[in-house]
C-alpha positions in Angstrom: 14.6 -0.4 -16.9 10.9 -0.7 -18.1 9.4 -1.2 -15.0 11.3 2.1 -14.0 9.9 3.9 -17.1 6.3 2.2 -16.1 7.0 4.0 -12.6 7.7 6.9 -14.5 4.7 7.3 -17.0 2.3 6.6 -13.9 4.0 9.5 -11.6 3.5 11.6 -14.7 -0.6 10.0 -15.0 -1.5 11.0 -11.8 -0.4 14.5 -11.8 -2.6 15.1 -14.0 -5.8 14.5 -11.1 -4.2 17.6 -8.5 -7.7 17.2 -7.5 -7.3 13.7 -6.2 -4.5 14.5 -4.7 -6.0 16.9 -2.6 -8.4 14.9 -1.6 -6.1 12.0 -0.6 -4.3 14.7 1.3 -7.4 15.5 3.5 -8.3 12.2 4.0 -5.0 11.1 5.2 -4.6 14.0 7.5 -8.2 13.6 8.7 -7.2 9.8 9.7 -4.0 10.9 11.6 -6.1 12.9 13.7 -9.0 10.4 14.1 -6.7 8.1 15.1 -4.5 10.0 17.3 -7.4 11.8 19.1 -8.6 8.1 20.4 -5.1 7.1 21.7 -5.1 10.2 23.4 -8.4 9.5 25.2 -7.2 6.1 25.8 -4.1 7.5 27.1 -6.2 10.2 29.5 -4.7 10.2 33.1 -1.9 7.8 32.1 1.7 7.7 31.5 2.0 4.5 29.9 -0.1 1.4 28.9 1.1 -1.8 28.2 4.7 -0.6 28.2 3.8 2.3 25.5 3.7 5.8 25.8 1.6 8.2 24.1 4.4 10.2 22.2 5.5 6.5 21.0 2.1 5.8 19.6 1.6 8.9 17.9 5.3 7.4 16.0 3.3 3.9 15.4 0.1 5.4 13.5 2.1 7.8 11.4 4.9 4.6 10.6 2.0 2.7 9.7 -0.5 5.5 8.2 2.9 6.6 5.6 3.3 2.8 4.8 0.1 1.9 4.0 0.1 4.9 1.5 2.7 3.5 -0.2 0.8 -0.3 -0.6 -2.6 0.6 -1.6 -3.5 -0.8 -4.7 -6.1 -2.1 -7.0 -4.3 -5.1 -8.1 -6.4 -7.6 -7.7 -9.5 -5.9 -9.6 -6.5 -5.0 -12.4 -6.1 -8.8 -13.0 -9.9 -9.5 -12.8 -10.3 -6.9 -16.0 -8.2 -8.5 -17.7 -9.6 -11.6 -17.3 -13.1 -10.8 -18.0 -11.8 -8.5 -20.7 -9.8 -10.9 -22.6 -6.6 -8.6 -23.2 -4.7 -11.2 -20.4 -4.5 -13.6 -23.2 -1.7 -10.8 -24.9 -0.2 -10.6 -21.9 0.9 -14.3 -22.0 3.0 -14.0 -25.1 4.5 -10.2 -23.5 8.2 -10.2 -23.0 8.0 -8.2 -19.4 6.4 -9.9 -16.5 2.3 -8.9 -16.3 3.0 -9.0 -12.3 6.4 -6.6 -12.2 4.7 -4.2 -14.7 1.2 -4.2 -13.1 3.3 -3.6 -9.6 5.2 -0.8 -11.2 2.1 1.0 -12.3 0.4 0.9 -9.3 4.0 2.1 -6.9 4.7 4.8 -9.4 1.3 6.3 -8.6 1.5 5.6 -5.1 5.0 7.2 -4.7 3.2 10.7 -6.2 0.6 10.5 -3.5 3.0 9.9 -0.9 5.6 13.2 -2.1 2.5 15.1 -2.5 -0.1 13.8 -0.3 1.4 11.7 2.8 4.5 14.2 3.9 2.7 17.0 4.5 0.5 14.9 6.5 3.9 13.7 8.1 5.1 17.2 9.2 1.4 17.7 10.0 1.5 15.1 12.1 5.3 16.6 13.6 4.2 19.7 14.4 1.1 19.2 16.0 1.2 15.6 17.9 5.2 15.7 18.9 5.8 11.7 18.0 8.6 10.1 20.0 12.1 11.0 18.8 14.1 8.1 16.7 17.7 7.2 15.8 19.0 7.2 12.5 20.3 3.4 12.6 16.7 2.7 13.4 15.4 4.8 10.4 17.3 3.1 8.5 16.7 -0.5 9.4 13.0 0.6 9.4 13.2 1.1 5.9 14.9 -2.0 4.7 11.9 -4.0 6.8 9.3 -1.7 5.1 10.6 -2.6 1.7 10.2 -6.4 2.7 6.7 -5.5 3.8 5.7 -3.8 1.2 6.8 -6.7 -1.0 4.7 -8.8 1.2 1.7 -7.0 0.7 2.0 -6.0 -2.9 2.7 -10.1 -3.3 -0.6 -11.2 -1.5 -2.5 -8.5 -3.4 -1.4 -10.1 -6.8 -2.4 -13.7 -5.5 -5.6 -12.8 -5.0 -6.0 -11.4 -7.9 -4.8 -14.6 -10.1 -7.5 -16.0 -7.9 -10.0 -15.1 -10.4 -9.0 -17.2 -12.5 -11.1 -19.6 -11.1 -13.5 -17.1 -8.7 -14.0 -15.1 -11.8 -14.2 -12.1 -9.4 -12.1 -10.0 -7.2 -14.1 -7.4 -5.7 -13.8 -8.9 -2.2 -10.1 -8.8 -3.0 -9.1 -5.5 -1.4 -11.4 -5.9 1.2 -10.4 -9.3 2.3 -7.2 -8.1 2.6 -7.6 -5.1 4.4 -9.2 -6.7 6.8 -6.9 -9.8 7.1 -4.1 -7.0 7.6 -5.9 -4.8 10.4 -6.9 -7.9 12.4 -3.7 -9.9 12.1 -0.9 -7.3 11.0 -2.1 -4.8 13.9 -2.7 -1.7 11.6 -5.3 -0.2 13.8 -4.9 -1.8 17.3 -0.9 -2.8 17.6 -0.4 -6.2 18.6 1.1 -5.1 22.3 -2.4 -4.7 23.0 -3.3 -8.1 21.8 -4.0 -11.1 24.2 -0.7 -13.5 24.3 -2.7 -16.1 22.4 -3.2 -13.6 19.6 -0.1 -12.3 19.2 1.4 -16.0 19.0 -0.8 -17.0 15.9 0.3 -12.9 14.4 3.8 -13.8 14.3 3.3 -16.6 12.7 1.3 -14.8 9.7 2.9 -12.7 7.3 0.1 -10.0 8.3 2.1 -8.8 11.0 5.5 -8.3 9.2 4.2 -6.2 6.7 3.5 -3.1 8.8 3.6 -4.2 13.3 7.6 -5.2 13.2 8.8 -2.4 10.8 6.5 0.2 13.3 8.5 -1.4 16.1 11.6 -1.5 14.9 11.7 2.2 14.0 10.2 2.3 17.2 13.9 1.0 18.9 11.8 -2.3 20.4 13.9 -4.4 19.4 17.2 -5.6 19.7 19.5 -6.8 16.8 19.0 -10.6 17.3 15.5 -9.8 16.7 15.6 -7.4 14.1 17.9 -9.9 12.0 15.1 -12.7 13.3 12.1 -10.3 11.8 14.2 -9.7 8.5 15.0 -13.3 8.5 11.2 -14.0 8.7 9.8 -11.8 6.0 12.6 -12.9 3.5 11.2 -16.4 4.2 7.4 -15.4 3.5 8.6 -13.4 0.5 9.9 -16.6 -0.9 6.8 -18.5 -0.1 4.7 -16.0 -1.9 7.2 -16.0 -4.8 6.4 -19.6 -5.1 2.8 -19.7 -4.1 3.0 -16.5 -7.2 4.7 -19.1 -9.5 2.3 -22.5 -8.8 -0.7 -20.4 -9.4 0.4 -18.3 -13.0 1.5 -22.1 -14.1 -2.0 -23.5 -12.9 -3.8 -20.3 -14.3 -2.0 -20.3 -17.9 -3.7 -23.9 -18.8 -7.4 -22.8 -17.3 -7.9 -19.1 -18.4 -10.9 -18.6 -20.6 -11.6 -15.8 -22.2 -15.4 -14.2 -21.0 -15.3 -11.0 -23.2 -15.2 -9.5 -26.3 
């Protein structure tokens, strides 16, 4: 119930910047039409590349653009302030997780840009592009794979930023994994395009499961055996990263120092 009422008291926070969310509007509208104005280049003269039309592409870059607009945060600079700050040494003796309320904060924020910001540039996106048409079931069972990958990202975020415990920074935190997640997780370029070797060493990532296989699924690529085989794989990275999460607050409890006042 806190973290719910964290969620809460951050939706409220950022209504309070309408400017901001005007801006985030424009930016995210401005990307969709970057982005789909070079697949339709790429797409000039043909029907179909690699097994992909363009209508089915136009569905990938707003699946991903929406999902991403849900995952963006700053986690990893939130846990370096409080390092160099001191105040993470209260958070040690708190009785709610730092991590879930942290998390919380940064998804209740996220979820107002997305009503506010990210479906209008949805039915933006509808009107003027015409993305290929889905099924419910596969709406559906795209969500429940989001929600995985979400976890998945929001996890990695938070790991890197316990990392400064001992790098004492994080500002290459959301870069590092921005970039790890366009290159491997085929955010920008989706992995169909990929050479085989690539898309072998994806799938074994987690990169890829955060954003590629819900895309597809929602998509109707795949079949049920490998939608249960793509659940079954990011419930398996989720537990790695809970426990990877777990060494590292251990570790980090018995080194923190405090570096400010």
């Amino acid at each position: 119930m806190v973290y719910l009422y964290t969620m809460y008291i951050a939706f409220l926070n950022e209504s309070t910047y309408r400017a901001n969310v005007v801006f985030t509007m424009l930016i995210d509208v401005l990307m969709l039409f970057i982005t789909v104005s070079v697949w339709t280049a790429l797409y000039q003269g043909r029907g179909m590349v690699n097994g992909q039309s363009l209508s089915e592409m136009v569905l990938y870059v707003l699946a991903v653009l929406a999902s991403r607009r849900m995952t963006r945060n700053s986690l990893p600079e939130v846990m370096n302030d409080k390092i160099t700050t001191g105040s993470i040494a209260s958070d040690f003796i708190r009785p709610v997780s730092i991590m879930l309320s942290s998390i919380a904060d940064q998804l209740g924020r996220n979820f107002f840009r997305f009503i506010f910001a990210t479906i209008p540039m949805l039915i933006i996106g509808n009107i003027f592009f015409k993305p290929a048409p889905v099924s419910l079931i596969n709406v559906f069972l795209f969500i429940a794979s989001i929600v995985m990958g979400m976890t998945l990202m929001l996890q990695i975020s938070w790991i890197i930023g316990i990392a400064s415990f001992w790098t004492k920074s994080a500002a290459f935190g959301r870069m590092l994994i921005v970039s790890l997640v366009d290159v491997f997780g085929g955010t920008i370029v989706p992995l169909w395009f990929y050479p085989s070797f690539m898309r072998t060493i994806c799938s074994i990532l987690p990169f890829s499961y955060m954003f590629f296989y819900p895309a597809g699924i929602l998509m109707g690529k795949y079949g049920i055996s490998e939608i249960v085989h793509i659940f079954g794989i990011q419930l398996l990275w989720i537990g790695v990263m809970i426990g990877a999460e777990r060494a590292m607050w251990f570790k980090a409890r018995k080194v923190v120092t405090v570096q400010g006042g």
